[in-house]
KOLTIDREN-447297 format. One record per residue (C-alpha): x, y, z. Coordinates in steps of 0.02 Angstrom, whole numbers, plus 50000, padded with zeros to 5 digits. Layout:
BEGIN
XYZ
...
This chain:
BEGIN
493855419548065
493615405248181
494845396448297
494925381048345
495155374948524
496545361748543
495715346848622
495495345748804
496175331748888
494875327149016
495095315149165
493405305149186
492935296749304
493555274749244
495355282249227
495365289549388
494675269749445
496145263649335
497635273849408
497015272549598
497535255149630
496225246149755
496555243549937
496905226549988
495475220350110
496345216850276
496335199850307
495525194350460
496295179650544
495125167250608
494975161850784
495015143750827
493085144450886
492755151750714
493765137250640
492995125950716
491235132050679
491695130850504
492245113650491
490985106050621
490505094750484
491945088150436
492595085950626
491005075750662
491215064650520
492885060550542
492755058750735
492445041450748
493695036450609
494905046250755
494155036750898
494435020950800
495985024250788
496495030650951
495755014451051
496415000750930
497845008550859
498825019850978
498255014651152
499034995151116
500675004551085
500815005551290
500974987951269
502514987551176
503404991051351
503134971251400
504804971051267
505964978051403
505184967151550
505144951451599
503034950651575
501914939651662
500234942151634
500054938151834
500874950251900
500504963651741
501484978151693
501774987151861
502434973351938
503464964251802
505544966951826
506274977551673
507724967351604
508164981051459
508604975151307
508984957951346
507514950251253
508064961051093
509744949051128
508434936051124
507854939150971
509334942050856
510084928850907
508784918250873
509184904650719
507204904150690
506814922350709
508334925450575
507434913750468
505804921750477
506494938750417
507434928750275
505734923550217
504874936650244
506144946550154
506294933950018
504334934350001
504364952149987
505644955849860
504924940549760
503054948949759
503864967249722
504624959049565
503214946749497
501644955449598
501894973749594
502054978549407
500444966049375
498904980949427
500094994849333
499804984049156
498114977149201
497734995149201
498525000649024
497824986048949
496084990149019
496515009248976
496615002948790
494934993248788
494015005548691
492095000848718
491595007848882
490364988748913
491804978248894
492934988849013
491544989049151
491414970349124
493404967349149
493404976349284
492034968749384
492754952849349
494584955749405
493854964549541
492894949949630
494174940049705
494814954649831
493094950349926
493434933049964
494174927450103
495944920350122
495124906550175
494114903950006
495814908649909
496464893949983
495364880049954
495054887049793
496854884049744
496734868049837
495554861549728
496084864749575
498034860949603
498274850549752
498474831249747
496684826449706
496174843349637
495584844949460
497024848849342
498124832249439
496434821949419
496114825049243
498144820349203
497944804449300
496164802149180
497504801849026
498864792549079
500034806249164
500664808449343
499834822249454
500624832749571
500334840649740
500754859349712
499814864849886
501184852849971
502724855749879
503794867049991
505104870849839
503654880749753
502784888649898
503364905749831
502664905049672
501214897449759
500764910949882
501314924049754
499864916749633
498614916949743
499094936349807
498884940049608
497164931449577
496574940849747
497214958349744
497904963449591
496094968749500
495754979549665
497624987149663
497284992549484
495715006349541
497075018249606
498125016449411
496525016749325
496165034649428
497895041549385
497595037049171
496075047349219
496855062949239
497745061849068
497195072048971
496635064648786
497565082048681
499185074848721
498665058548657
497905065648513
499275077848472
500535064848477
499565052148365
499475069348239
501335069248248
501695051048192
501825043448367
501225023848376
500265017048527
502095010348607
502925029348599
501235036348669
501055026548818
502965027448857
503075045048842
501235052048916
500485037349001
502015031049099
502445048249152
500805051949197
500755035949320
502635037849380
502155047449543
500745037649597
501995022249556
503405030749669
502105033349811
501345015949819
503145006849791
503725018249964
502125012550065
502374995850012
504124995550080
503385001950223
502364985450248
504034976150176
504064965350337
502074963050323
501714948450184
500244941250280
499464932850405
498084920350356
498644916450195
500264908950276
499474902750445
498264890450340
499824884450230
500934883150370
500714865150399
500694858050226
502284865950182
503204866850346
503934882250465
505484881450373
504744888350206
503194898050279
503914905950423
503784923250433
504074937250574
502064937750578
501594920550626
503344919050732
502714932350842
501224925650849
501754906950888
502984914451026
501794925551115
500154917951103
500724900251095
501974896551165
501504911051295
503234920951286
502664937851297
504144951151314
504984939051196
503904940251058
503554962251100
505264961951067
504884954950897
503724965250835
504114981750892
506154975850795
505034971850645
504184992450668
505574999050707
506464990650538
504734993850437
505105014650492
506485014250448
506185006950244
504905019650244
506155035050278
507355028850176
506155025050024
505325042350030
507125050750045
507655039149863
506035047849815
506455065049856
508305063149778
507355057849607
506205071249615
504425065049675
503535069449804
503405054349915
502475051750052
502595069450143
503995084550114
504905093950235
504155110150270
C-alpha cells in the first residue's frame, strides 16, 4: 500500500521578492554647485534675457525717487530738496491728469468689451475650418497686420476713411457727402478701437488656438455620438477648455488697464484734440519731457503703477474666489 505525501508548501525564491518590500533609495539632496552644473545650459541661455532686464527694467526704478523731490536735472538726485508727497497733491488735483485717467479708463473698458472677446471667436471659428490649407491661409492673413507699425496702421486708416480717403471720395463720385472719420473727436473710440482689432487681434488668437489644441477630439466625438449639435459641443467642451487661459489673460490685461498705448494715440493726438486722446501715457510724457516737469510727471507714473498693482491683485484674487488659477497661488 502506498501513501501519499500531502503537498509541500515551498517558499521559492519570487515570493520571498514579493513579501520583502524594497528599500527606498535614500535620496540625495543636491548641492547648489551640483545644481548649477546641471542647469548650466539653461542659466546661460536665459542670462542675457536677465541682464536685459536688470539694466532697462529694474535699474530705471531708482528713478522713480525724482517723485518725492523737487528734481532738477542740474543739480541731479543728490542734491535735489525732497518735498514728500506734495507732487502726488499735484497730481490728483490736477483737472487734466483726472481727465487722462477718465480716458484712459474709458478706452480700456471700451476695448475689454468690443476688443477682447474678438481673438477668443476668431479662434473657434478658425477651430471649425476643417481643411488644414484654408486654416493656414486665415491665419497668415489675420496674422500680418501685428507686424506693421502704428505708424502704417495709421495712414492706412487715413486713407481709406479720412476726408479725402477712398470710401469719402468714391461717395462724393455718386452724389453723397463724405466724411472725415480720422478727425471726428465724437468717434475717436470706435476709431482707435478698430484699428487695435485690424492690428492685434489675429496675433492674440495664437495663444486660443494653443489652448483648442489641448482638447482632446473623444470628447468631441463622444458628445456628437450622444446627440449633441455643434452649439452644445463648443459650450460645454470648448469653452471650458479655454476658460482658464481666458481668466489668465483678462487678469494681465487689467494689469496693463492704465496702458492703452502710446503711438497709436501720440500720432492722433492732434487731429482729434487732448481732450478726447489724452491719456496718463502721453500726459506723462507731455509733462516731463515737454514741458520739462520732472518730479511732477514721476509722480504720475509711479500713481498709474501703483494703481496698475493694485488691478492686478485684485483680479487674480476674483480669480482665486471662482476657482482658477490666476496668475500665481499662495504657497
Amino acid at each position: 500500500m502506498t501513501t501519499t505525501s500531502p503537498p509541500r508548501t515551498t517558499s521559492t525564491s519570487a515570493d520571498a521578492t514579493k513579501r520583502v518590500k524594497p528599500a527606498t533609495p535614500p535620496v540625495r539632496r543636491r548641492t547648489w554647485r551640483a545644481k548649477l552644473k546641471r542647469d548650466r545650459s539653461l542659466i546661460i541661455m536665459t542670462l542675457p534675457a536677465v541682464i536685459l532686464l536688470i539694466i532697462f527694467a529694474y535699474i530705471p526704478m531708482a528713478g522713480n525717487v525724482m517723485a518725492f523731490q523737487n528734481y532738477s536735472p542740474y543739480t541731479g538726485f543728490l542734491h535735489s530738496p525732497f518735498v514728500g508727497f506734495d507732487n502726488f497733491v499735484r497730481v490728483f488735483d490736477s483737472p487734466t491728469f483726472l481727465n487722462a485717467v477718465k480716458n484712459t479708463l474709458t478706452i480700456t473698458a471700451f476695448q475689454l468689451v468690443f476688443f477682447f472677446p474678438i481673438p477668443i471667436i476668431l479662434a473657434l471659428l478658425l477651430n471649425s475650418v476643417i481643411s488644414p490649407r484654408i486654416r493656414t491661409v486665415i491665419q497668415s492673413v489675420v496674422y500680418l497686420p501685428h507686424f506693421f507699425s502704428w505708424v502704417v496702421v495709421v495712414t492706412v486708416f487715413q486713407q481709406m476713411f479720412g476726408g479725402a480717403g477712398l470710401i469719402s471720395q468714391t461717395l462724393r463720385d455718386h452724389g453723397h457727402s463724405g466724411f472725415d472719420l480720422m478727425t471726428n473727436p465724437h468717434t475717436f473710440l470706435v476709431l482707435i478701437t478698430a484699428q487695435s482689432v485690424w492690428k492685434d487681434a489675429g496675433w492674440g488668437i495664437i495663444i486660443f488656438l494653443a489652448a483648442l489644441s489641448t482638447v482632446d477630439p473623444a470628447l468631441h466625438e463622444a458628445a456628437a455620438a450622444d446627440g449633441a449639435n455643434r452649439w452644445k459641443r463648443m459650450w460645454h467642451i470648448t469653452l471650458p477648455a479655454l476658460k482658464p487661459v481666458i481668466i489668465l489673460l483678462l487678469i494681465l490685461r487689467l494689469g496693463d488697464a492704465l496702458t492703452v498705448g502710446f503711438e497709436q494715440l501720440i500720432l492722433q493726438r492732434a487731429a482729434v484734440g487732448a481732450q478726447v486722446s489724452e491719456v496718463i501715457d502721453t500726459y506723462v510724457y507731455y509733462q516731463g519731457v515737454i514741458y520739462g516737469d520732472w518730479s511732477f510727471a514721476a509722480a504720475a507714473g509711479l500713481a498709474k503703477g501703483v494703481i496698475s498693482l493694485g488691478l492686478v491683485l485684485g483680479a487674480n484674487k476674483l480669480a482665486h474666489v471662482f476657482g482658477e488659477s490666476g496668475v500665481y497661488q499662495k504657497a
